[in-house]
C-alpha positions as MATLAB code, in Angstrom:
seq = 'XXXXXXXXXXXXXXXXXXXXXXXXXXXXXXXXXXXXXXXXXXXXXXXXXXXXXXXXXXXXXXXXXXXXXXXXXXXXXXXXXXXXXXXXXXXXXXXXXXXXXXXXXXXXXXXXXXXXXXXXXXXXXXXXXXXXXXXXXXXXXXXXXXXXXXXXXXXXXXXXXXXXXXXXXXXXXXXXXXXXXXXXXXXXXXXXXXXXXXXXXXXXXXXXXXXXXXXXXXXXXXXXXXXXXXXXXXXXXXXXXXXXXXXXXXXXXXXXXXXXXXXXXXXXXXXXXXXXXXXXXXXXXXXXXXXXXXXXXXXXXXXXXXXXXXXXXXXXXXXXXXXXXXXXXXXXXXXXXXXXXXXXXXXXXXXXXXXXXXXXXXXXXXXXXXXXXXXXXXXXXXXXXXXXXXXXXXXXXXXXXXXXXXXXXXXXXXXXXXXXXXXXXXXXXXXXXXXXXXXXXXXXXXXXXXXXXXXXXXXXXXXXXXXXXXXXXXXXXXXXXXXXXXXXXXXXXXXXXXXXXXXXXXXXXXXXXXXXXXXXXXXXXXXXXXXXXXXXXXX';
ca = [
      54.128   92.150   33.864;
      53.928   93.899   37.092;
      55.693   97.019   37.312;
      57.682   98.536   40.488;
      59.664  101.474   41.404;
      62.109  101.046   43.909;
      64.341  104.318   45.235;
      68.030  103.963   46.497;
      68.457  101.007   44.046;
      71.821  101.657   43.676;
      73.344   99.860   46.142;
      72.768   98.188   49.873;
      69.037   97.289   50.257;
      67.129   98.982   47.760;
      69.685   97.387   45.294;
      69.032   93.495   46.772;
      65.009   94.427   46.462;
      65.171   95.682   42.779;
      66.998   93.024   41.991;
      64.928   90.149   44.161;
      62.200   91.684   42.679;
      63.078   91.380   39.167;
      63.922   87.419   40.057;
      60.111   87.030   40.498;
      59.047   88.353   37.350;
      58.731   91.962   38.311;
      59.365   95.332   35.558;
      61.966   97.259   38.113;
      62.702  100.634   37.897;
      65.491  102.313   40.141;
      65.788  105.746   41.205;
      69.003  106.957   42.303;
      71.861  109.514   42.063;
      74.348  108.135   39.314;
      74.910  106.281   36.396;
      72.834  102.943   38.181;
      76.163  100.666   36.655;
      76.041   99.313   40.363;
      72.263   98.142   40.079;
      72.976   96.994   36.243;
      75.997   94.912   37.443;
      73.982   93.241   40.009;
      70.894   92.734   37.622;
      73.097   91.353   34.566;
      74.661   88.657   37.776;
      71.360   88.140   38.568;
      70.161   87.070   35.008;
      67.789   89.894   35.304;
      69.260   92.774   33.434;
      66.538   93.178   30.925;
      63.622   93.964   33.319;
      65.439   96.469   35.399;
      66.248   99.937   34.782;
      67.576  103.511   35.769;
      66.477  106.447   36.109;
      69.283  108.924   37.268;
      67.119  111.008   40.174;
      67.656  112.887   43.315;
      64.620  112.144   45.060;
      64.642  114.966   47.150;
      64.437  117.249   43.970;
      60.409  116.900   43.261;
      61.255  118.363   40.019;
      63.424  115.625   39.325;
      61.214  113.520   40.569;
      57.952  114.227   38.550;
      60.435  113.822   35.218;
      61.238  110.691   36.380;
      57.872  109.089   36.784;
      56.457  110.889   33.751;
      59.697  108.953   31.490;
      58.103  105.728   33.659;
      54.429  106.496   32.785;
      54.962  106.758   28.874;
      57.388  103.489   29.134;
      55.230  101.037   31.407;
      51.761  102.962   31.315;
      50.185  104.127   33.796;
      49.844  100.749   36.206;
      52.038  100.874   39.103;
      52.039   97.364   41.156;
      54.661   98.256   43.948;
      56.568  101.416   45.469;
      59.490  100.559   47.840;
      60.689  103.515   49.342;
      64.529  102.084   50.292;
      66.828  105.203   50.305;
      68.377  106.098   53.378;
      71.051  107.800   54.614;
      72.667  108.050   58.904;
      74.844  110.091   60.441;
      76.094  109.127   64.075;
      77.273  111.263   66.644;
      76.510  114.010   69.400;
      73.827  116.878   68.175;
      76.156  119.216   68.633;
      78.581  118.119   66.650;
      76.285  117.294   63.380;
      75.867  119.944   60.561;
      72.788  121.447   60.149;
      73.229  120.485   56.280;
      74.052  116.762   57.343;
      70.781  116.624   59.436;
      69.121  118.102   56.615;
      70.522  115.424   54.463;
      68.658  112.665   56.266;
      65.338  114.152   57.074;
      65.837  115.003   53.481;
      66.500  111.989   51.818;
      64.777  109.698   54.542;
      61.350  111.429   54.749;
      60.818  114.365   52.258;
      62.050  111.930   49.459;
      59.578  109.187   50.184;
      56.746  111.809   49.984;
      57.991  113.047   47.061;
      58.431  109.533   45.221;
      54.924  108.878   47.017;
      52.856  111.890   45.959;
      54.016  111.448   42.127;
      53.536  107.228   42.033;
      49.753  107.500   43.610;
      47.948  108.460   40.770;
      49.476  105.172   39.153;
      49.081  102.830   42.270;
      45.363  104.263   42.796;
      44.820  103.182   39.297;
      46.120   99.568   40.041;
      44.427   96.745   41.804;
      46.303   95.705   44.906;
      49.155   97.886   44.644;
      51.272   98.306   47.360;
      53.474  101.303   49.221;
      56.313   99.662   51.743;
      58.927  102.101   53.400;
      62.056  101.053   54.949;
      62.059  102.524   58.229;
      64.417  101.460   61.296;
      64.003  100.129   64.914;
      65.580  104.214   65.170;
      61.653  104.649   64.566;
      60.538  102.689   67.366;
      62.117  104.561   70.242;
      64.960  106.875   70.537;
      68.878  105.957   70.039;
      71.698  107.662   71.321;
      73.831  109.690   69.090;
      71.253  109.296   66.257;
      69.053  112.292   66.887;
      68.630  113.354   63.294;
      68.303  109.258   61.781;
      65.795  108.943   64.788;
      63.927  111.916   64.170;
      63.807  111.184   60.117;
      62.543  107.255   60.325;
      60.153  108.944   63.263;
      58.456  111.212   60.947;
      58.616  108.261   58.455;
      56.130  106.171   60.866;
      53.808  108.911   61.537;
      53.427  109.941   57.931;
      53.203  106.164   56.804;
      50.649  105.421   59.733;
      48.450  108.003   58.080;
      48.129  107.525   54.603;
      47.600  103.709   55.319;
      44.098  104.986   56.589;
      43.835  107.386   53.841;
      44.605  104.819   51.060;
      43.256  101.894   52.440;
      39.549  102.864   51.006;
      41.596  103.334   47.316;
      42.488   99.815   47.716;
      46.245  100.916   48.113;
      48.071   98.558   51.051;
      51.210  100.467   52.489;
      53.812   98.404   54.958;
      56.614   99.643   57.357;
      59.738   97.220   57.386;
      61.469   97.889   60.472;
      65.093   96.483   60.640;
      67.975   97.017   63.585;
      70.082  100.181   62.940;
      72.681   99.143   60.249;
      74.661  100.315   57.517;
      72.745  100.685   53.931;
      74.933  101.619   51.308;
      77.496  104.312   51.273;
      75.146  107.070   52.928;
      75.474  104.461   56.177;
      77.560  104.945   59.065;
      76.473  102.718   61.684;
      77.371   99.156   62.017;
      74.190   96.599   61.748;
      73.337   93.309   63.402;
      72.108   92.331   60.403;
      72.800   91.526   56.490;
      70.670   93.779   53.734;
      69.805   90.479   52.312;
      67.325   89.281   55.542;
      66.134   93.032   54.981;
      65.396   93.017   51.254;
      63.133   89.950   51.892;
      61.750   91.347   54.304;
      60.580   94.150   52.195;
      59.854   91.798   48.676;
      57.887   89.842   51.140;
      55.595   93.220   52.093;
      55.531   94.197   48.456;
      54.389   90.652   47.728;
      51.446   90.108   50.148;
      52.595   90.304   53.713;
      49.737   92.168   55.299;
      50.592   94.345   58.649;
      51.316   97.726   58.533;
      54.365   97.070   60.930;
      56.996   94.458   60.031;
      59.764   94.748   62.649;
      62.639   92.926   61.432;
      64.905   90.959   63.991;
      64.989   90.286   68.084;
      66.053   93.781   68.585;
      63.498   95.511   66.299;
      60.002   93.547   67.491;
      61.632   93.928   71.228;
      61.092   98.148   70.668;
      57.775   97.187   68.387;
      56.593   95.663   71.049;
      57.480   98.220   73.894;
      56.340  101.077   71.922;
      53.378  103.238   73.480;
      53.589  100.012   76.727;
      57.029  100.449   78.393;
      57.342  104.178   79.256;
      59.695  106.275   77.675;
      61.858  107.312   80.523;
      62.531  103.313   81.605;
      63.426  102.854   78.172;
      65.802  105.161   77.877;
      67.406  104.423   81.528;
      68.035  100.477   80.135;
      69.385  101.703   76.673;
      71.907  104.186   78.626;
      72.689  101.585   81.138;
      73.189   99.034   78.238;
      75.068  101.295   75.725;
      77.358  102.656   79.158;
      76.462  106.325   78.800;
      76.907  108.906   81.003;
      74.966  108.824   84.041;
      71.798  110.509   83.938;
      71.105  114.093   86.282;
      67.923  114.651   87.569;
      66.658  117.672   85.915;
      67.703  121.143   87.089;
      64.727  123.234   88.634;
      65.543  126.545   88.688;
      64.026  129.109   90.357;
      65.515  132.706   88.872;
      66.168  132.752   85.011;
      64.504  133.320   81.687;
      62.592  131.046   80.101;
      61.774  131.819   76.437;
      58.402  131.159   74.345;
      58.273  131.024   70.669;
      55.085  131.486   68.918;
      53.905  133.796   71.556;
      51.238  136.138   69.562;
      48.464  133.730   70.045;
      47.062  130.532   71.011;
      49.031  127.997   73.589;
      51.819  130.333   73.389;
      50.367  133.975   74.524;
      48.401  131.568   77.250;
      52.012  130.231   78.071;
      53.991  133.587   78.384;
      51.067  134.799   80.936;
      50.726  131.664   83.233;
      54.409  131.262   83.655;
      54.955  135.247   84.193;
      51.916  134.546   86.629;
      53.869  131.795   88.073;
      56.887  134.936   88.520;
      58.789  133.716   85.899;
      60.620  136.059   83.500;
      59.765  135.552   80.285;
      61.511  136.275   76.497;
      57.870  136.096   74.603;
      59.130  135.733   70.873;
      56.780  135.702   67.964;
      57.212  136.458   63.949;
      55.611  139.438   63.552;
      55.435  142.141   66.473;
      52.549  144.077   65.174;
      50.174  140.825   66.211;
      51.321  141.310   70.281;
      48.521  143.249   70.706;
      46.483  140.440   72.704;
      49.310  139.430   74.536;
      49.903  142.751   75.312;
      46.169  143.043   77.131;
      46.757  139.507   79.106;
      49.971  140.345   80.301;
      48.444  144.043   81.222;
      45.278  143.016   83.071;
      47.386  140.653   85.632;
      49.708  143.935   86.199;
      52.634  141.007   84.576;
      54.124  143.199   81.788;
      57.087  144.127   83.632;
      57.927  140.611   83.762;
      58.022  139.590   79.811;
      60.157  141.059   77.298;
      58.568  141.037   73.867;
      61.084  139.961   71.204;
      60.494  139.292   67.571;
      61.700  136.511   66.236;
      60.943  133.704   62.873;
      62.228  130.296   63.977;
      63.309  129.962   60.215;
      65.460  133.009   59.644;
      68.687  132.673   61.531;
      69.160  136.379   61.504;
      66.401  136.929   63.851;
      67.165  134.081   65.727;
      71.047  135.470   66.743;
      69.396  138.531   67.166;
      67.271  137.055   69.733;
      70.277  135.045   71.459;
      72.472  137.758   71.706;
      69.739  140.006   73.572;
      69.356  137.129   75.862;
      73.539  136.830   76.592;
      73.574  140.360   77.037;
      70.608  139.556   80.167;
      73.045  136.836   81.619;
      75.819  139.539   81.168;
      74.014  141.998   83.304;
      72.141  140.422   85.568;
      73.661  137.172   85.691;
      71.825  133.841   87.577;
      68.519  135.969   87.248;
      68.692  136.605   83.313;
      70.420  133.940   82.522;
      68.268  131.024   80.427;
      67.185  128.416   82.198;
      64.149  127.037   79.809;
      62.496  126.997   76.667;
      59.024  125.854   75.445;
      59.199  125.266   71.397;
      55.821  126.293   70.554;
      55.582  128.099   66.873;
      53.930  125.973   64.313;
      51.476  125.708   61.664;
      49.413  123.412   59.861;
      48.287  122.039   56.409;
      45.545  119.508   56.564;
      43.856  116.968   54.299;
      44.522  113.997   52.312;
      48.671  113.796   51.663;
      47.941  113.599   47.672;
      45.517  117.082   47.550;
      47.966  119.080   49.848;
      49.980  121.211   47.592;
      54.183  120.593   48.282;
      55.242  123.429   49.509;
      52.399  123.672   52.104;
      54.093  119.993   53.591;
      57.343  121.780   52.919;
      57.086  124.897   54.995;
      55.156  123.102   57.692;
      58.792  120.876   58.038;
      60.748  124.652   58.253;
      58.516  126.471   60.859;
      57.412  122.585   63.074;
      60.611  120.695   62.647;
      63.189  122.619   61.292;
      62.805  125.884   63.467;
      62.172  123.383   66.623;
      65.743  122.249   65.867;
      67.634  125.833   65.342;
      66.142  127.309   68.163;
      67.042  124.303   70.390;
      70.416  123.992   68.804;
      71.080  127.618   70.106;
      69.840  127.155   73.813;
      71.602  123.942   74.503;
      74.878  125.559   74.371;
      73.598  128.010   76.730;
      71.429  126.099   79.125;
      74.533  123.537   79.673;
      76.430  124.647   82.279;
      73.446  125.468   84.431;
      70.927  122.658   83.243;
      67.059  123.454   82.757;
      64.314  122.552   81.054;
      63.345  122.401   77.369;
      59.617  121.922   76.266;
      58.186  120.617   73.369;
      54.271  121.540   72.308;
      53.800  118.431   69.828;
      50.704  116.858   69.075;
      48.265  114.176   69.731;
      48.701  113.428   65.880;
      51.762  112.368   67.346;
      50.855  109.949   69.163;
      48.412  107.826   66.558;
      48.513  108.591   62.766;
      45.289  109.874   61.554;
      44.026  110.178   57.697;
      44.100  113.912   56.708;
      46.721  114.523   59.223;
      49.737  112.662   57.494;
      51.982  115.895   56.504;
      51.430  117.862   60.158;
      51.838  113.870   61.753;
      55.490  113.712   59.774;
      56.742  116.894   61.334;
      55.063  116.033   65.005;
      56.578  112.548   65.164;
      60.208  113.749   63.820;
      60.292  116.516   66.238;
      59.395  113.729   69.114;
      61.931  110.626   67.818;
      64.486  113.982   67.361;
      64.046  115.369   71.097;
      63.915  111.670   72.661;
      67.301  110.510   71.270;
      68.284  114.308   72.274;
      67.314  113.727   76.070;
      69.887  111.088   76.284;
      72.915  113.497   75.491;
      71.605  116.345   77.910;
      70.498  114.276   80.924;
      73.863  114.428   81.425;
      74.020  118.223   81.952;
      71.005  118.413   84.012;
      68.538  119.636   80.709;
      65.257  117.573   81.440;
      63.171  116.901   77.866;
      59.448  117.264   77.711;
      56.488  116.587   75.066;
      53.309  118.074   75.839;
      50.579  116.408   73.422;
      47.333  118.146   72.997;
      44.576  116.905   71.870;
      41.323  119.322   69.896;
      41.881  123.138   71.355;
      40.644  125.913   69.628;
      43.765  127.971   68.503;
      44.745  129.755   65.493;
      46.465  127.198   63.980;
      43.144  125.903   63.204;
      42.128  129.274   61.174;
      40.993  129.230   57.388;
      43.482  128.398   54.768;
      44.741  125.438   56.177;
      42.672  122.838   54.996;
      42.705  121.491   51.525;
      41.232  119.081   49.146;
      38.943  118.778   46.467;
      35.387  118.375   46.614;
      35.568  115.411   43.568;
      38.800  113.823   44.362;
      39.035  110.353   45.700;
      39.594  111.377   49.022;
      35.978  113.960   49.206;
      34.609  111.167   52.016;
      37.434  111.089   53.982;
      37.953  114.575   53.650;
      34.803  115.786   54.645;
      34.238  112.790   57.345;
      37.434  113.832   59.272;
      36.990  117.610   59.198;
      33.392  117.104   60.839;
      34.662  114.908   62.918;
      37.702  118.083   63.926;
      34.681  119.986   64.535;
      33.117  118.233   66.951;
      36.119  117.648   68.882;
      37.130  121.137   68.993;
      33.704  121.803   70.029;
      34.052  119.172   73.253;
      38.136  120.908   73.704;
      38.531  123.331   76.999;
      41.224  126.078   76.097;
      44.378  126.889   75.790;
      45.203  127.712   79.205;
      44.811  124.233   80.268;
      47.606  123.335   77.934;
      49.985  126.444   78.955;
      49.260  124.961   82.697;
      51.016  121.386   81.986;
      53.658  123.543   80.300;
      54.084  125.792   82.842;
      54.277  123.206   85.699;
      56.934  121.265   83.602;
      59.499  124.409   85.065;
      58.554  124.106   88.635;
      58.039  120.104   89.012;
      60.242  117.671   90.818;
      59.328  114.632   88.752;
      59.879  115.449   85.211;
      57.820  112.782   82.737;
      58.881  112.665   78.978;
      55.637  112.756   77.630;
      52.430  114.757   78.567;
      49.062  114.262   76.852;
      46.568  116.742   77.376;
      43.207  116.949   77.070;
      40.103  113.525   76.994;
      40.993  112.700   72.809;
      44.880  112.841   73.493;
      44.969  110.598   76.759;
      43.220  107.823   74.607;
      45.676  107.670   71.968;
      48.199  107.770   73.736;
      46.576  104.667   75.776;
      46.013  102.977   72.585;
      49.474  103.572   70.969;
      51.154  100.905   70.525;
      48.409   98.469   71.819;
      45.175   98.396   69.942;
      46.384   96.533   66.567;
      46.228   99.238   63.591;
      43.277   97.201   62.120;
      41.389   97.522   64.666;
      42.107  101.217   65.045;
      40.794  101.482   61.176;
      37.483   99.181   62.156;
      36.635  101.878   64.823;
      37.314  104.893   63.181;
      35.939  103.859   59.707;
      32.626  102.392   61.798;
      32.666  106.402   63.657;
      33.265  108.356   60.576;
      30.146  106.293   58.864;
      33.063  105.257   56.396;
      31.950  101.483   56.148;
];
């Protein structure tokens, strides 16, 4: 008997899969928070009681987790046919108004628990012919919704990641699915109204478990309508015809301002020391922030040999420790205070980041783990803290994402996840401060030699089952690093973003970014495999 795990089983979809599973002669086992009597009831109803279990477990716990599917592997073995990654949770409403913990919640539950359920089932669906990885994602994944920054942002980094490992498994003989339904309520965690009953969605994801073949399965008019304008409608038209349609307030252009601060995290090196110097060049006053103080030496030396020191203020400053954070904020009131329009902030470029490459499975957790504090998580506090200040006035908020943001790449599924939530996050964000006159940009990079590409942040094993892939992608990193100009041309697009008229959402920079972001969304994902496997001599 085939054997499947199914998460959120307790209720709304994941509950209608375990149990439409079990109907066609599948071994079911739930994870969940609770007793499961829900997913029993339904079973028993079902005539299916005997092949489905519980297993009482907070998927976002990995300790939890790894008990869980060791109590599976000395039931069933160690053959795993299906993993249907089903629990969700939303939260609806202005950014403002929504908790950090309750955004936690859903990046927590919706993204960081389907790695964690992931990570500890692949050993068992490497180890089993045609298995099968589906995720329940959202048309929230698609393109940005209003007052669902945090949902958006989670099912987001749910693509990106997902996108990934399908490359990375597919060699293993492991298929992996996206089911993308409208927005709608999914058990008790939900709090938006659907267009649709979990029923149509649970057969939609059975029918990926069970052979249906693309990696994206929009669900629904609505859902293949944002499928299909994904990476081919541009961002900014869709978001004018979802405000006009949903009645939101009208849009401002952008506010270009002249005098004010603009501040720079991650400024010791890299894109964001190039940053601080070309918009201080530009006579901008800058706030140049950076974790650790004793590295601003090389800023330092820029800023000094263009005779621009006077115009930066060197602050220190971890995007993850809200101590330093209000310590930074309150210097910056304290400008506004005493010099008013001129030190007031009128722009911020979220730059600080790191990175933890190689094949999801090898990467150790809390690599993946601190990569979503510093990329996603710190992206979020620090812009959290400017809006409120930024809003009477308007401005400018930049975003230095990724080209892994743009097309999923094997090796690159953990930095992907936090690139692509930060981008679904900020472009449900831009429609709550276009309003206020606080324009939203993501600059996309391609291959630039920075420090984020320094030793220690690559990992795998040399006889693991990912060694080709492993070694095939980080030659092929070389080699475009190698063909990559520098940093400065990335810290000019940034730059520019504060003195343009015309303010587009999305900037790709360099020859390997502009093509994926042409292809997104229009070269078919097998095809995208074909050409990459044929390049990497994978074949």
């Amino acid at each position: 008997m085939r054997t499947a795990i199914v998460t959120g089983s307790s209720s709304g979809v994941g509950q209608a899969v375990a149990v439409e599973l079990a109907s066609r002669g599948w071994q079911v086992i739930g994870l969940d928070v609770g007793d499961g009597a829900g997913l029993r009831a339904a079973a028993k109803f079902a005539g299916v009681g005997d092949i489905v279990g519980h297993l009482d477990t907070d998927i976002t716990d990995r300790t939890q987790v790894s008990l869980s599917m060791a109590r599976i592997t000395a039931s069933f073995g160690d053959r795993l046919g299906a993993l249907a990654n089903c629990a969700e949770i939303s939260a609806s409403g202005p950014f403002d108004e929504l908790s950090d913990r309750a955004l936690r919640q859903q990046f927590g539950l919706n993204l960081t628990g389907a790695m964690n359920v992931t990570r500890a089932a692949l050993p068992s669906l490497r180890s089993t012919t045609g298995s099968r990885i589906v995720n329940l994602s959202s048309s929230a994944g698609l393109s940005g919704v209003p007052g669902m920054a945090g949902f958006s942002g989670s099912k987001w980094g749910l693509e990106g990641w997902t996108e990934a490992i399908a490359h990375e498994l597919h060699p293993l003989g492991v298929g992996v699915a996206l089911v993308e339904p409208p927005v709608l309520t999914s058990g008790p965690g939900g709090t938006t109204g659907g267009e649709m009953d979990q029923i149509t969605v649970a057969d939609a994801v059975v029918a990926a478990v069970e052979g249906r073949r693309r990696l994206r399965q929009p669900v629904g008019l609505s859902a293949r309508a944002r499928c299909a304008a994904r990476g081919v409608v541009p961002t900014g038209l869709q978001r004018a015809i979802v405000a006009r349609s949903a009645g939101l307030e009208a849009a401002r252009q952008p506010v270009r301002h002249d005098d004010g601060v603009v501040l720079v995290t991650g400024a010791s090196t890299g894109f964001g020391l190039e940053t601080v110097v070309e918009l201080a060049r530009r006579g901008r006053r800058v706030a140049a922030t950076m974790r650790d103080t004793s590295r601003r030496a090389k800023l330092d030396e820029a800023l000094g040999a263009d005779g621009l020191s006077e115009r930066v203020e060197i602050l220190q400053m971890d995007v993850t420790d809200p101590g330093s954070m209000y310590d930074v904020f309150t210097v910056v009131d304290r400008w506004e205070r005493v010099a008013g329009a001129k030190g007031r902030l009128v722009g911020v470029v979220n730059n600080a980041g790191v990175r933890a490459v190689g094949a999801f499975e090898e990467i150790p957790p809390a690599a993946v783990e601190h990569m979503m504090e510093v990329n996603l998580f710190g992206t979020v506090a620090v812009t959290r803290a400017a809006l409120s200040r930024m809003r009477p006035h308007g401005g400018r908020i930049v975003f230095l994402s990724s080209s892994s943001a743009l097309v999923g790449e094997p090796t690159w599924a953990a930095y992907a996840a936090t690139k692509w939530a930060v981008e679904g996050w900020a472009e449900s964000l831009a429609f709550e401060t276009a309003p206020h006159g606080i324009g939203v940009v993501l600059v996309e990079p391609g291959a630039y030699g920075t420090d984020l590409n320094r030793a220690g942040t690559s990992f795998g094993s040399e006889d693991g089952p990912y060694h080709l892939v492993n070694e095939a992608m980080a030659e092929a990193d070389r080699r475009q690093l190698e063909r990559g100009g520098g940093p400065v041309d990335v810290a000019r697009v940034v730059a520019a973003a504060f003195d343009s008229r015309r303010l587009p959402t999305r900037r790709p920079v360099g020859r390997d970014a502009r093509l994926r972001w042409f292809t997104r969304g229009v070269v078919p994902q097998g095809v995208q495999r074909w050409v990459r496997d044929r390049t990497l001599g994978l074949q």
